[in-house]
C-alpha positions as CSV (number, residue, x, y, z in Angstrom):
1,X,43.1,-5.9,56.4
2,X,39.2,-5.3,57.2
3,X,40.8,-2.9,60.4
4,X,43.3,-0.9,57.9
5,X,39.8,-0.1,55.3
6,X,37.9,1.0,58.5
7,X,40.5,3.5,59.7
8,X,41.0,4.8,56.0
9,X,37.2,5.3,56.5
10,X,37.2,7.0,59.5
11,X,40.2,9.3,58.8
12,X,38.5,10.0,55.3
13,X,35.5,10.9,56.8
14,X,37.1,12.8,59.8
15,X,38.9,14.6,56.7
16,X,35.6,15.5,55.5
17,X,33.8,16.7,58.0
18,X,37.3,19.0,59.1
19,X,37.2,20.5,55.3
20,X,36.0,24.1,54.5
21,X,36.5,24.1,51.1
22,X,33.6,24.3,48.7
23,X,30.6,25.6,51.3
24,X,29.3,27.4,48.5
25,X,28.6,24.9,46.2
26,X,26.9,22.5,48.6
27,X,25.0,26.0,49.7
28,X,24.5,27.0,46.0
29,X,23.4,23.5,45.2
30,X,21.2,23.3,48.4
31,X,19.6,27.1,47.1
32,X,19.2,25.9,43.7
33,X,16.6,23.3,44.3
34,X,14.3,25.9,46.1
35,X,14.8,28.3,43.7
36,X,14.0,25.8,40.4
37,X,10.8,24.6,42.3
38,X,9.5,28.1,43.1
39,X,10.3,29.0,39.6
40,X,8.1,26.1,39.1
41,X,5.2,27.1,40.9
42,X,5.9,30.2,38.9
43,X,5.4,28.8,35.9
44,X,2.6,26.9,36.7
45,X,0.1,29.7,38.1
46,X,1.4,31.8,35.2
47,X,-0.3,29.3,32.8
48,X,-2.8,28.6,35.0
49,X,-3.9,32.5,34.6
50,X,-3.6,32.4,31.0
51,X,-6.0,29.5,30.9
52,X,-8.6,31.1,33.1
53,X,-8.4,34.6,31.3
54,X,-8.7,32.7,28.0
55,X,-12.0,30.9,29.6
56,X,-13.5,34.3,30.9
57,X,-13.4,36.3,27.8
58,X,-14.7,32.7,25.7
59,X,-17.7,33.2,28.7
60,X,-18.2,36.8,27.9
61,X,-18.0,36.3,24.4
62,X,-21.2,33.7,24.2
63,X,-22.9,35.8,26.8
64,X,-22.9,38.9,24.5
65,X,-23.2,36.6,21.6
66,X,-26.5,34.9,23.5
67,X,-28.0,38.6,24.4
68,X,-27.5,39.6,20.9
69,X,-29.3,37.1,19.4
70,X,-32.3,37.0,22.2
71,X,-32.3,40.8,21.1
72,X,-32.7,40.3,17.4
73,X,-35.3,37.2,18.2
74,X,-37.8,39.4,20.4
75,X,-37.6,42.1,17.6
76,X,-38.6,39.7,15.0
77,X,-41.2,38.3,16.9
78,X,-42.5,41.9,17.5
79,X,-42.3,42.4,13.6
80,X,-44.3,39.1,12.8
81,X,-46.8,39.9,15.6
82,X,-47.0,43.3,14.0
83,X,-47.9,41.9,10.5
């Protein structure tokens, strides 16, 4: 009994190793994991740019914000001095 199951194991997996049919699933399947991580990664610095460009033009923003007011602060003083 235990010999008959290992030659149906053998001559299945002699079966599968002869077979041709369906290469291009196991190569489409095989493809399809690089290609979902790299569109991934894609994903991922995409956002990651977004986020940065976001922080650079919040920066910007209080810097002009900051020189505006330091502006407006030295030209009052000037005024009060002036008084």
């Amino acid at each position: 009994m235990r010999t008959k199951a290992i030659f149906r194991r053998n001559v299945a997996l002699k079966n599968f190793s002869a077979a041709r049919r369906g290469n291009v699933a196991i190569a489409f399947a095989l493809a399809s994991v690089f290609v979902i991580g790299m569109v991934g990664f894609a994903v991922d610095y995409s956002r990651a740019n977004s986020v940065k460009a976001n922080l650079q033009a919040t920066l910007d923003s209080t810097a002009l914000m900051l020189s505006k007011k330091a502006a407006t602060d030295c030209n009052q003083r000037r005024t009060d001095a002036s008084s």
